[in-house]
C-alpha positions in Angstrom: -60.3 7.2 -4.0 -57.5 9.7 -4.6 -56.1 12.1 -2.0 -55.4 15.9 -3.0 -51.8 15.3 -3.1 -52.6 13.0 -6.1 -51.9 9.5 -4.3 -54.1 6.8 -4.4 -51.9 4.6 -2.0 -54.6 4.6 1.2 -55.3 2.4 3.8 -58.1 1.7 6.2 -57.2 1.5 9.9 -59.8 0.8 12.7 -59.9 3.9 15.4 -60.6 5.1 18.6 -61.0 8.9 18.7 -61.6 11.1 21.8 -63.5 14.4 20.8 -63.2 17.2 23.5 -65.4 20.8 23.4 -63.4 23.3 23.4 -63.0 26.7 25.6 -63.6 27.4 29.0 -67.2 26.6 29.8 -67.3 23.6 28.2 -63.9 22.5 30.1 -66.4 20.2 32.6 -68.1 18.4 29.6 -66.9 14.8 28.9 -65.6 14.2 25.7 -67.3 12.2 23.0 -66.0 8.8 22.2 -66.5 7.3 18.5 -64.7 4.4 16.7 -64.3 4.9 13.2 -62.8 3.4 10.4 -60.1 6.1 9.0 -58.7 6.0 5.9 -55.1 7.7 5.7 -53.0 8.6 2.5 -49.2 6.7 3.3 -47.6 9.5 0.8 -48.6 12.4 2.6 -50.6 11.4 5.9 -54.1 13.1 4.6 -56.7 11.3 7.1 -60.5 10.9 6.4 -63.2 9.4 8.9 -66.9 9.8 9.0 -68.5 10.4 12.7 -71.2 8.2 12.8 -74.8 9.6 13.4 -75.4 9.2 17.2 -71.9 10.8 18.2 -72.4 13.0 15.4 -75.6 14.6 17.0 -74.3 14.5 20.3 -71.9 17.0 18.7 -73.9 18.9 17.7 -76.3 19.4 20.3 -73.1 19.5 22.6 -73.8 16.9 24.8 -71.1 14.3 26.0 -70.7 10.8 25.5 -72.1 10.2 29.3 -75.3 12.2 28.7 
């Protein structure tokens, strides 16, 4: 794969990613946890990840991890 700034020097890192709701009434809501693979560009630091399904529709039905 090539990244935008025309690099092709990537590298996949295993991660742990907290994903908060943002604004005020959502400030009680427990983040959602996921643990990706991310794949970041060492020229410019460009970083790609794919949410898998489960957290993905917990997202978007704006529930939290603990739901």
């Amino acid at each position: 794969m090539v990244c935008r700034c025309g690099s092709e020097n990537q590298k996949e890192f295993p991660a742990e990613i907290m994903i908060h709701f943002s604004g005020l009434p959502n400030v009680n809501k427990p983040a959602v946890l996921i643990f990706p693979k991310i794949e970041v560009c060492l020229d410019c630091g460009v970083t790609q990840f794919t949410i898998p399904g489960v957290e993905l529709g917990k997202l978007k039905g704006g529930q939290s991890s603990a739901a």
